[in-house]
C-alpha positions in Angstrom: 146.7 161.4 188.1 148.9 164.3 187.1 153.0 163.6 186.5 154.9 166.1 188.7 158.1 167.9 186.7 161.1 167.3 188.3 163.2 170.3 189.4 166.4 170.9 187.2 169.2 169.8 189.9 166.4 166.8 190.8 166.1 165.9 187.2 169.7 166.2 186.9 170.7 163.9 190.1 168.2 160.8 189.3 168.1 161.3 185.6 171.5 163.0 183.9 173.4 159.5 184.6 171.0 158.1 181.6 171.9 160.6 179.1 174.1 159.9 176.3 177.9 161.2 176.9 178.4 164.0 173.9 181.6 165.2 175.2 184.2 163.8 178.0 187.9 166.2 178.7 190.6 165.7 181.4 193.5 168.0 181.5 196.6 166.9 179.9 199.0 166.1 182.5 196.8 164.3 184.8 199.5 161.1 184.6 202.4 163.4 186.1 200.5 165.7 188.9 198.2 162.6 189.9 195.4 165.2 189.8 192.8 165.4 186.8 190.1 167.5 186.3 187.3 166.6 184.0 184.7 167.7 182.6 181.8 165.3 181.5 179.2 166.4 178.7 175.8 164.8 178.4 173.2 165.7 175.7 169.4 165.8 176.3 166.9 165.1 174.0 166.7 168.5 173.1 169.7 169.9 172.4 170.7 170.6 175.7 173.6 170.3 177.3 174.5 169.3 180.9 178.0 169.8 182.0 179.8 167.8 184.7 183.2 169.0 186.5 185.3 166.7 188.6 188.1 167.6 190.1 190.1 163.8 190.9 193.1 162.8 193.2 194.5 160.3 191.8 196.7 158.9 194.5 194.5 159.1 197.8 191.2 160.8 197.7 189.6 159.9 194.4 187.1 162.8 193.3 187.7 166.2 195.6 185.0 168.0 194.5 182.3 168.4 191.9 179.5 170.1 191.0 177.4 170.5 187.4 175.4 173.0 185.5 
């Protein structure tokens, strides 16, 4: 039986969390405003690179909003 390829944004939302982290940045004054955004870097066997931003409350709502490429 044949393997079907996962789609990129599949492959990326039940596989990316298995990747090593290459890179991980949060902006600078994240302790003062209670809000952080951060950006999460994850290297693929190839080279690749898939990029995670977060934008975080700190004080209420925990991650606002997100999305990857």
């Amino acid at each position: 039986m044949k393997q079907q390829k996962l789609s990129p944004k599949k492959y990326i939302e039940t596989k990316a969390r298995s990747l090593p982290i290459y890179r991980c940045y949060a902006t600078q004054d994240w302790e003062a405003t209670k809000m952080a955004s951060v950006v999460v870097m994850r290297r693929h066997v190839n080279g690749n690179v898939t990029v995670g931003f977060y934008l975080v409350d700190l004080m209420c709502l925990g991650i606002k909003d997100t999305f990857f490429f």
